[in-house]
N, C-alpha and C positions, 0 to 999 in steps of 0.2 A: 811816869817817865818812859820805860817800855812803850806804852800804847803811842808817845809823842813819836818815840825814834821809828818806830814802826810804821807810823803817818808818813815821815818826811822819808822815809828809805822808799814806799811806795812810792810816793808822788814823785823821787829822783829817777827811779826806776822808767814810771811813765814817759817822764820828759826826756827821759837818754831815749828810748825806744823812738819816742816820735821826733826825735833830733835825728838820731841814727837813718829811720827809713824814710825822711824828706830830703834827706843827703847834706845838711846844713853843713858838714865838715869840709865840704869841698868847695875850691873856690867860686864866687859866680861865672858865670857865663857871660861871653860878649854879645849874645845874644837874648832877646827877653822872650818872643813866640816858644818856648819850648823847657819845660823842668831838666834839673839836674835829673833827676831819675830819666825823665824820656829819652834823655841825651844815653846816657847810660845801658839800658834798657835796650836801645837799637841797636846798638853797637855789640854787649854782650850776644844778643840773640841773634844778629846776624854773620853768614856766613865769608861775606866776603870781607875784603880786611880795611874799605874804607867803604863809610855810610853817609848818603846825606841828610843830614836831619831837619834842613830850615831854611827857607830862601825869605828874608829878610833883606830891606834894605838896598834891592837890586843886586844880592849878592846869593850864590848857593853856597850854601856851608856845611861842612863835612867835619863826621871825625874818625881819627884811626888811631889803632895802636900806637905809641912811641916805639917800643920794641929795637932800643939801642940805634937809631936812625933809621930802622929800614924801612921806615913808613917815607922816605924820600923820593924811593923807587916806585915806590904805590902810585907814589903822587907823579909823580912822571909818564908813568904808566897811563894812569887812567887820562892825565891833558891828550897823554900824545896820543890816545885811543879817537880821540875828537880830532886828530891831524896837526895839534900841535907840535909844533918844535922845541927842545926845552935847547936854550940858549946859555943862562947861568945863572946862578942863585949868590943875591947878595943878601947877606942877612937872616933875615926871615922869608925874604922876597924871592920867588921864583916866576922868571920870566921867559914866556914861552914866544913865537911867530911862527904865521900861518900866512905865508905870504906877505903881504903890507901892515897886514894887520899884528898887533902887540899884547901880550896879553900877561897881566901880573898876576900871582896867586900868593898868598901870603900863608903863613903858618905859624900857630901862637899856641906855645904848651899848655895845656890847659888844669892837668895831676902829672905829675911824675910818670903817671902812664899811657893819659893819652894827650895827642893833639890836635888844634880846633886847625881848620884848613879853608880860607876864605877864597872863594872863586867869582869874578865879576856872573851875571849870572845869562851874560849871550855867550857864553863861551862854546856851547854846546849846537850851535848852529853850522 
C-alpha cells in the first residue's frame, strides 16, 4: 500500500512539474508561432516595458505589462514614436492617423498581468 501511494505521489509530482514549466495554467494565446513560455520569457528578460514577440498574420504583436493601465501610454508611446497620432480608443481599439492614413491597434488581456497588443504590421513605414 506504501509502495502504491508512493508510485502515484511521484508520478503527481512529475506531471505538476511538467504542467507547471509548459505553462499549461495559463491561458492560450491568440497567436500559434510562439510558446506560452517564449512569450513569457521575452517579456521577463527584457528591459523595455513592451516586446514584440511574433508577426503573424500580417500583424506584429506585442506584449506588456498591465501594470494598472499604464501599459496605455507605452502603447501610445511607442505608435506615436512611428509619427502616429493617437486620436481615441474605443474599447479595446486604439486608433491612430498619419496624415490620410488610419491605423487601429487593438489590445486583449492575456493574465491578469499582461497584455497581448495587435498592430497591423506596415505600421512602422
Amino acid at each position: 500500500m506504501i509502495k502504491r501511494l508512493t508510485i502515484i505521489s511521484l508520478i503527481a509530482v512529475i506531471l505538476g512539474t511538467y504542467a507547471y514549466s509548459r505553462k499549461f495554467y495559463l491561458p492560450t494565446l491568440p497567436i500559434e508561432s510562439v510558446s506560452k513560455k517564449e512569450v513569457l520569457q521575452s517579456i521577463n528578460k527584457a528591459s523595455d516595458p513592451i516586446v514584440k514577440i511574433a508577426n503573424e498574420d500580417e500583424h506584429d504583436w506585442f506584449i506588456t505589462r498591465a501594470d494598472q493601465g499604464e501599459y496605455r501610454e507605452t502603447l501610445k508611446e511607442m505608435i506615436g514614436d512611428q509619427g502616429w497620432v493617437f486620436v481615441t480608443q474605443d474599447g479595446s481599439g486604439y486608433f491612430f492617423e498619419k496624415g490620410d492614413e488610419k491605423l487601429i491597434v487593438t489590445t486583449k488581456m492575456w493574465t491578469g498581468k499582461y497584455v497581448m497588443v495587435k498592430v497591423p504590421q506596415d505600421w512602422e513605414e
